[in-house]
Structure formats: structure tokens, C-alpha cells
MARKE-831795 format. One line per 2 residues: for each residue x, y, z of C-alpha. Coordinates in steps of 0.2 Angstrom, whole numbers, m for minus. Each point is the difference from the previous one (the first is absolute). Layout:
MARKE-831795
X:Y:Z  ...
end
This chain:
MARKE-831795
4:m27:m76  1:m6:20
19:m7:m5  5:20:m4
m11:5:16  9:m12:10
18:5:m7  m4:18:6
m10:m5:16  17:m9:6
10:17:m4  m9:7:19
16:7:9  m11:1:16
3:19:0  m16:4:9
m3:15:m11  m17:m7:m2
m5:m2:17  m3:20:3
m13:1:m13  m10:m16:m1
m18:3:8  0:m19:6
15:1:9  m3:15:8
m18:m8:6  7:m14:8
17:5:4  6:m17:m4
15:m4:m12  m10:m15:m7
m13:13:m8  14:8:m9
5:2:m17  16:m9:3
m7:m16:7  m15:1:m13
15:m4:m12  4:m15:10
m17:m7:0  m1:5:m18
17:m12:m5  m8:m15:9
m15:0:m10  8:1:m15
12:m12:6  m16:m10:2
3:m1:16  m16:m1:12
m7:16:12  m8:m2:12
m15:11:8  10:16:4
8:m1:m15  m14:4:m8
m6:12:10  16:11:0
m3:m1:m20  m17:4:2
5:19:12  9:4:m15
m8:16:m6  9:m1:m17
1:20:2  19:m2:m7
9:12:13  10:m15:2
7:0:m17  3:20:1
11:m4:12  8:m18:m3
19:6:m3  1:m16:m13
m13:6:m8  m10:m18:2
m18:0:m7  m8:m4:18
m17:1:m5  2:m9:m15
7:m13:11  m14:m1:11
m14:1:m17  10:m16:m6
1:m10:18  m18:3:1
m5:m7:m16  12:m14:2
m10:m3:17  m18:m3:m9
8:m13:m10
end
């Protein structure tokens, strides 16, 4: 399952389609609390690549309220990505 995630999650065209409707990057107004870079932080832990502190925590703002997918002009399943990153973190 994370290998199909990750073969979508490296399909982000950095549109910033995403930014307008995501509640945590509004909050903050900090491109790392995007959608966008939430895919980045998403292909290093399935990469198995470590994360650090702020890593998590910008996986942990996600609201999983899926505007982000509405919006995503690749049609990526970004909340699906975060659901798997998150799990793959607790193991």
C-alpha cells in the first residue's frame, strides 16, 4: 500500500492549489504547514527516512478535513497520504 501512496505522493506539481483551502496553513501562514510540503515529509517516511520534531508536528496540524484533495489538480490522495505516514510513524 505505502509504494502506490508514494508513486502518487511524488506526482505533487507544487501548484499551490491546496494552499487556499487547508485550515493549517492558513493558521500559520507557513508554507511548511501546507498540503504541499506535507507530501514531502510524507515521501521521506516512507522512504524510511528519519523526521525530525517538526516533522511530526506538521503531520500532526493536518486536520484530514480533505479540502486539499478537492482541490489537488493531480488528483493525489493527500489525506490518505498523511493516514499512511502516520501509521508508518508508530512503528
Amino acid at each position: 500500500m505505502s509504494d502506490s501512496i508514494r508513486d502518487e505522493v511524488v506526482r505533487c506539481g507544487a501548484c499551490r492549489m491546496c494552499f487556499d483551502v487547508c485550515p493549517s496553513y492558513q493558521l500559520y501562514l507557513d508554507e511548511r504547514f501546507s498540503p504541499m510540503y506535507r507530501m514531502l515529509v510524507v515521501r521521506k517516511i516512507l522512504d524510511g527516512e528519519q523526521v525530525d520534531t517538526l516533522m511530526r508536528q506538521i503531520l500532526d496540524e493536518c486536520t484530514l478535513c480533505g479540502e486539499c484533495d478537492d482541490t489537488c489538480t493531480e488528483e493525489i490522495p493527500i489525506t490518505e497520504a498523511i493516514r499512511t505516514a502516520r501509521e508508518k510513524l508508530k512503528t
